[in-house]
Steps between C-alpha positions, in 0.01 A plus 500: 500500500380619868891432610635692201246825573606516851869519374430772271311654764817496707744579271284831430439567889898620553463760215165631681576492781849682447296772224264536799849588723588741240245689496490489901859642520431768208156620687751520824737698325254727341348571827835520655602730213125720561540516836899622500323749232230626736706516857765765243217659385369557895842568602540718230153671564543464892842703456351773319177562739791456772690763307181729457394450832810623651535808239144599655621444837824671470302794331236498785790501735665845324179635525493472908800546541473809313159605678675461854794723362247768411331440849813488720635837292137655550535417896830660484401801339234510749702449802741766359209757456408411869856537647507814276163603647638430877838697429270813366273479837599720792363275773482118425259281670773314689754785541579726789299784476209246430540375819545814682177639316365193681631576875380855445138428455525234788596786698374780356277606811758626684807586220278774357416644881884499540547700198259727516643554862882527406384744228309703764810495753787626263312840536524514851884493497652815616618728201856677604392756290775479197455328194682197527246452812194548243648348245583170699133529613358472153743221406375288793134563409580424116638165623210412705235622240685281216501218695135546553475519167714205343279279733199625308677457160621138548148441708354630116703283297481148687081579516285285296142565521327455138300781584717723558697356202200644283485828686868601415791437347817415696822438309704219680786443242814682496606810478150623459426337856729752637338823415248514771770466763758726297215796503429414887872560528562772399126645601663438886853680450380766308411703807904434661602614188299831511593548826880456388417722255353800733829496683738498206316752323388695763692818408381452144144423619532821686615743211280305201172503704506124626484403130907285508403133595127499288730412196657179651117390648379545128813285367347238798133569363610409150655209596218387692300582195680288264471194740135530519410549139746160411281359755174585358655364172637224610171376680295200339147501385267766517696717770422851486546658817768553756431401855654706773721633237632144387615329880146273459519395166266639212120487503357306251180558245233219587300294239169600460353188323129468567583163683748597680525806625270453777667240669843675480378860583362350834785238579755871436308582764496288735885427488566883532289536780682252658826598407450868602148547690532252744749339692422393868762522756753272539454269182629582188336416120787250396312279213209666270140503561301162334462639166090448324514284162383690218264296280620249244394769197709778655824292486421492120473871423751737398641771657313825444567840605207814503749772450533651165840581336477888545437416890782305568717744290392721762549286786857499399547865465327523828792265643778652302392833689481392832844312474723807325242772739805494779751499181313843427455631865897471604585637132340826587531537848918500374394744272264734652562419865212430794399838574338488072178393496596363113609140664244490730175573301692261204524197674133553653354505122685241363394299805145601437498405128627122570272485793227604260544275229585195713201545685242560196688185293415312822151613523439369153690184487365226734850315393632781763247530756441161563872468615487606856881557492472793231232667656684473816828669320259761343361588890837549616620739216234702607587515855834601426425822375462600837888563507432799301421663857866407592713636165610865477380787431158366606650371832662833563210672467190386577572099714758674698269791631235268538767251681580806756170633618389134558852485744460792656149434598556179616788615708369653814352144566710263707648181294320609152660806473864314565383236252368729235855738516675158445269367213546889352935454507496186378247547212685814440804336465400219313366739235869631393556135384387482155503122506270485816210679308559328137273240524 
């Protein structure tokens, strides 16, 4: 019984063991199967985050790419505006006249002497006594005064003191750059051309009562007047008046914020005393004075001005009459001739009025007199009506008279009386010259 169990027992071990197989190899297969199924599905889900990721990255890509097209087209546009900028300027930093505004004020202790000197000496040439002798004369001293002159103008445009910057207005882009030097110009030929004109004209002068060549001087007063009210247009800020009739720029209306207005009032100051108060021998001012910091609150306020609207209208009629007053002086003198007193006593009021109002809009608006360069312009207009003592009919008859008693009793006195009969001639002969007295 025992022998025939254990044969039953191994005729059923086979089928076991091979059922046992079967289910070995279909548990393989299903995992095989499973895991075929889940390395597609990673594939699968691997190829689409792939796919995404690359989308993102290609998007992220347009979007620099993009930004450093804006940025390189924004550079451009700024390097355009700044070659622009450069072509519009008059003197570059690292152009010619830059450099010779350089050498000048390395040297300018003795090149002003020398001008000064060569101006002096053209007047010591002997006249031959025709015209083409005078005439030559007055070219030579034209040259010499405009070349004193263009060194000042170019000297003006290559300065930069920040002080000064807030003090006036200086136009250093072209053409307006131009106008200071185009009035200088023609301010320095206009006496060869009157003289030209007293020898063509003379017969005319003669038989029309000297009145022939006063229409050409007020075509050159008009013209002059033009280029100084585009000027005064063209200035920036709050320009408002002419300085020495537009060859320094245009004085400028200073801020009058509670903070600030200290500080700036007494650094104007400073830097105008030391541009035009003091200089000591032999060294020149060739970089500006250390500027005072304002305090941090005064950077923060806004630009205020104490002058009401009906004051600066009149600040501009004030400098619309003293630019078109030698406009109105030449007109009439054409007309009426220098023996009227119509010119004369004209151009004296309408010199008065703009002196008036200038100085009482002054008095009133600290904007204006804490700009030392204003007041300074509004102290010279004054001074200048002293040529009134050297225009006809005034001249003829009362600084003349004066002019010869003073001669004749200096003149039995050795050396004085010489030098006052030569100071009379040549004040007297200055005084024909329209030009010479204008102002």
């Amino acid at each position: 019984e025992r022998q025939a169990e254990r044969e039953r027992e191994r005729e059923r071990a086979p089928g076991a063991m091979s059922e046992g197989k079967g289910k070995l190899v279909d548990e393989k297969r299903g995992g095989e199967e499973r895991d075929v199924a889940s390395r597609r599905s990673r594939s699968s889900s691997s190829s689409s985050s792939s796919s995404s990721n690359s989308t993102a990255q290609a998007e992220t890509q347009g979007r620099v790419r993009e930004t450093e097209t804006e940025r390189g087209a924004e550079r451009g546009r700024e390097r355009d505006s700044r070659e622009s900028m450069n072509e519009r300027l008059l003197i570059r930093e690292d152009g010619t006249l830059a450099r010779y505004a350089k050498w000048y004020r390395a040297n300018e202790t003795w090149i002003v002497p020398f001008e000064q000197a060569l101006q002096s000496a053209i007047w010591f040439i002997p006249d031959a006594g025709n015209a083409q002798s005078e005439v030559g004369i007055e070219v030579l001293h034209a040259l010499a005064s405009l070349w004193t002159v263009a060194n000042e103008q170019v000297t003006l445009l290559t300065e930069k003191n920040e002080e000064l910057e807030r003090l006036r207005s200086v136009n250093r882009n072209l053409p307006h750059a131009l106008l200071p030097l185009l009035v200088a110009t023609v301010e320095q030929f206009e006496t060869v051309i009157e003289c030209v004109l007293v020898h063509k004209l003379e017969e005319q002068e003669t038989a029309a009562g000297g009145k022939g060549r006063y229409k050409w001087l007020a075509l050159l007063e008009a013209f002059k007047a033009v280029v100084r009210i585009g000027q005064l247009c063209k200035s920036e800020g709050s320009s408002c008046m002419l300085l020495d009739g537009g060859l320094s720029g245009v004085g400028k209306a200073l801020d009058v914020g509670s903070s600030s207005v200290g500080w700036k009032q007494a650094e104007a100051f400073r830097t105008f005393r030391a541009k035009y108060l003091v200089r000591p021998t032999g060294a020149t001012i060739s970089k500006p004075m250390p500027m005072l910091s304002p305090s941090s609150s005064s950077a923060a306020d806004d630009f205020q001005l104490d002058i009401s609207r009906s004051d600066a209208q009149l600040l501009t009629l004030a400098e619309m009459l003293h630019i078109f007053r030698p406009v109105i002086y030449c007109s009439l003198l054409w007309k009426d001739g220098t023996k009227s007193w119509k010119p004369w006593v004209t151009s004296l009021t309408v010199e008065l009025t703009s002196l008036a109002i200038t100085h009482k809009v002054t008095r009133s608006a600290s904007c204006l007199k804490g700009n030392p360069l204003c007041v300074r312009e509004a102290e010279a207009r004054w001074a200048r009506l002293v040529l009134y003592l050297a225009r006809s009919p005034f001249y003829d008859g009362v600084t003349n008279k004066a002019m010869l008693r003073f001669r004749n009793w200096l003149q039995p006195v050795p050396l004085l009386g010489m030098a006052s009969s030569a100071g009379y001639d040549m004040l007297d002969q200055i005084q024909k010259f329209y030009t010479y007295t204008s102002g």
